[in-house]
N, C-alpha and C positions, 0 to 999 in steps of 0.2 A: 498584114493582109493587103495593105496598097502597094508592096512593091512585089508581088506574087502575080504569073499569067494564068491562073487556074483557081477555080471554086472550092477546092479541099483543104483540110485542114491540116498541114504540117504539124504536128505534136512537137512541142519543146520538151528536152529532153526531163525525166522524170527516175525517181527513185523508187514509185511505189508499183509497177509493174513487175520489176526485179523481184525486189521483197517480199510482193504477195506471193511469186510463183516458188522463191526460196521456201516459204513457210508454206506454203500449201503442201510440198515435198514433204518439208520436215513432219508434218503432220500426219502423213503413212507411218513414219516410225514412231511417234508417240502412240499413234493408235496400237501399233504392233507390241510396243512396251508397257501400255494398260492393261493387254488382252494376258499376257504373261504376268506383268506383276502385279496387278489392280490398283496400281499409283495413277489415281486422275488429276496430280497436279500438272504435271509437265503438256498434258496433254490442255488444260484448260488454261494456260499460258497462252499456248499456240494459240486456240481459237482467239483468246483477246487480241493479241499483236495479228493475228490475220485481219481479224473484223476492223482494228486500227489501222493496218493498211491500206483496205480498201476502201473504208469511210473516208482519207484522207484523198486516193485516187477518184472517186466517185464525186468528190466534192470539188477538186479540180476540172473535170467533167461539166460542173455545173455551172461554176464561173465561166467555162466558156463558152457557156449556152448562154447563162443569160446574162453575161454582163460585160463580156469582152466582143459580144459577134460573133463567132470565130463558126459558126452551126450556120453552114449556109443548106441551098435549097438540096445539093447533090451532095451535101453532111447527112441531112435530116432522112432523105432516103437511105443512103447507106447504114445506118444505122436501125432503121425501121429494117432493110435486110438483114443485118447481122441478129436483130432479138428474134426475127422471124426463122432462122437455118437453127437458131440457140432453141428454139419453142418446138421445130420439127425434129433434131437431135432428142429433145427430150421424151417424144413423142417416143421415140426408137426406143429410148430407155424404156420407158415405161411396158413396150413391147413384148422387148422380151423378159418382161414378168408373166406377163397372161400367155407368150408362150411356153412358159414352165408349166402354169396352170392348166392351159387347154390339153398340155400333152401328159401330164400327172391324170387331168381328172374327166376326161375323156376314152381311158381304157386303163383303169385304174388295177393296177398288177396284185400278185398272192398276197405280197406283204402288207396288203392296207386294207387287203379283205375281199378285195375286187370290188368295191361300192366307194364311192362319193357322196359326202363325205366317206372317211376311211370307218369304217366300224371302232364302235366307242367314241366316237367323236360327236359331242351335243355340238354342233352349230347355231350361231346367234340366229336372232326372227330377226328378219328383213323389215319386219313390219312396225318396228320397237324403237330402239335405237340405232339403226342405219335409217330410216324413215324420215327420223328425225333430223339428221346430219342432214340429208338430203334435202331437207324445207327448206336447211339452213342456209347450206350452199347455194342454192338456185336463189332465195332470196337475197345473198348477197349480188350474188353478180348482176340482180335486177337492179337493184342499188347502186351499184358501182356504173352500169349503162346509165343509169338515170343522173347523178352525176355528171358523168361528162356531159352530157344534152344539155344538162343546167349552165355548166361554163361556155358552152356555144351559145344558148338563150341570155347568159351574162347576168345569172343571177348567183351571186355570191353566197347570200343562205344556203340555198341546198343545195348546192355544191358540199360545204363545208358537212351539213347535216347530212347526204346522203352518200358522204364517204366514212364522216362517223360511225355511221351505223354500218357499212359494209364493214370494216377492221371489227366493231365491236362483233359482229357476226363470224368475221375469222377469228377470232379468241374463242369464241363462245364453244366454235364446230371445235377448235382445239380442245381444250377443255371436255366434253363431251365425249370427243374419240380418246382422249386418255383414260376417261372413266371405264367406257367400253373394254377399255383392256385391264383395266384393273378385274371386269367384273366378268370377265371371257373363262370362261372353264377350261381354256389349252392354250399352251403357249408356245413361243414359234419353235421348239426343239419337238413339239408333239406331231411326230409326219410330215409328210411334202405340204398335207392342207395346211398345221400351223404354220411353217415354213411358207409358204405361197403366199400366205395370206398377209400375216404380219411384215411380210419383207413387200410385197405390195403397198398399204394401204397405211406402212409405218413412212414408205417414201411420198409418198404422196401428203401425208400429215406434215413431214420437211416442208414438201413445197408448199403447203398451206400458209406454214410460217413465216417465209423466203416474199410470199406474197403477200402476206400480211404487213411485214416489212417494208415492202416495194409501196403501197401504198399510204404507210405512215409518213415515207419520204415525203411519197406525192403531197398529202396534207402538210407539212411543213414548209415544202415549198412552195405550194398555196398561201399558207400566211405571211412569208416573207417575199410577196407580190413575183414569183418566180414564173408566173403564167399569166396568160392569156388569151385569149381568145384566136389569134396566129399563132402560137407561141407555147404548146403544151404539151410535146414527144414525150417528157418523162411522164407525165400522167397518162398519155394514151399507151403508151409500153405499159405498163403497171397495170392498164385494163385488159389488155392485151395477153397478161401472163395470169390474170385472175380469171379470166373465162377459159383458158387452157385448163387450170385447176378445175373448173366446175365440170368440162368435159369429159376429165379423164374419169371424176369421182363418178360419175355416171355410169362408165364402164365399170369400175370398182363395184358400187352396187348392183347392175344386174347377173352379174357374174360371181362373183366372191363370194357376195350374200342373197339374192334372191333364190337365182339359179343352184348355189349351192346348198340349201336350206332344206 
């Protein structure tokens, strides 16, 4: 960094970009050859050596945040854009779910009965257990804001306590939306609604866990003094990707489930 005429971070060369993107590949075809032979091993290999890829990339990432320098002020921005275009992409994804939905159940055709839901179809109460997920989630991400405030006010406790409880609260919604489906009367091969619905609200359950994850990191790099008060992108990214979550699930319920009810 002292003999460089610029602010950014030249990347020394690495193996674990390669390698993730190798196995992210190879990973379409295990999935292709589960769907065919119903062999989940090859395919749960892959996920392990991916997740070891990039925990080992990720973790190089953090060394040079916080312990080489290397995260200067025109790093820290660029990177706040890169999770920002990552968090607007997703946005897209998630798009065109509800535009399948709005155009499924908006002029709903002969074969489904012409009604919304499709005839024969019991739809969950909005009112029950989507209700509930919903307390959940808005209570988390109130926790998760309250958190950070804590690390700017530079109080250690609840920081810690009220990231706790934000993860314990994404298990919790986890847990809960799985039950949901255990206890759902249709399943996603039953019409475009179970189809809509379960391919919505099953991606969004991903990214529940994806987030959950993100801010388990944050906590451990919390304990291992990886923050501070200047000094805490990976935790403000991580709140950042967990109020994206509580947004979207917001659409998921008045749509999916109230509207649809």
């Amino acid at each position: 960094m002292n003999n460089q005429f610029h602010p950014f971070h030249i990347i020394s060369p690495r193996p674990w970009p390669l390698i993730t993107g190798f196995l992210s590949i190879n990973r379409l075809f295990r999935i292709i050859i589960w769907i065919i032979s119903k062999n989940l091993t090859a395919l749960i290999i892959n996920l392990f050596l991916v997740t070891l890829a990039s925990t080992l990339w990720w973790r190089d990432v953090c060394r040079e945040s916080s312990w080489q320098g290397y995260h200067s002020l025109f790093v820290i921005n660029g990177l706040r854009l890169g999770i920002l275009l990552f968090i607007i992409s997703e946005i897209l994804f998630f798009f065109s779910f509800f535009w399948a939905f709005f155009h499924s159940s908006l002029a709903p055709n002969i074969e489904i009965g012409i009604s919304w839901p499709p005839l024969g179809t019991l739809s969950l109460n909005p009112f029950q257990v989507p209700l509930l997920n919903t307390v959940i989630l808005l209570s988390s991400g109130i926790r998760v804001t309250w958190s950070h405030h804590s690390l700017i006010k530079n109080n250690n406790f609840l920081i810690k306590k009220s990231l706790l409880l934000t993860i314990f609260l994404g298990a919790y919604f986890t847990l809960v939306q799985g039950w949901e489906y255990w206890d759902a009367s249709y399943s996603i091969s039953d019409s475009v609604f179970g189809s809509s619905f379960f391919l919505a609200t099953g991606f969004h359950g991903i990214h529940v866990l994806i987030g959950t994850i993100f801010l388990r990191i944050a906590i451990l790099r919390l304990l291992i003094n990886q923050f501070s008060l200047s000094h805490h992108l990976g935790f403000e990214l991580s709140i950042w990707y967990w109020h994206f979550v509580d947004v979207v699930w917001l659409f998921l319920f008045v749509f999916l489930y109230w509207w649809s009810f």
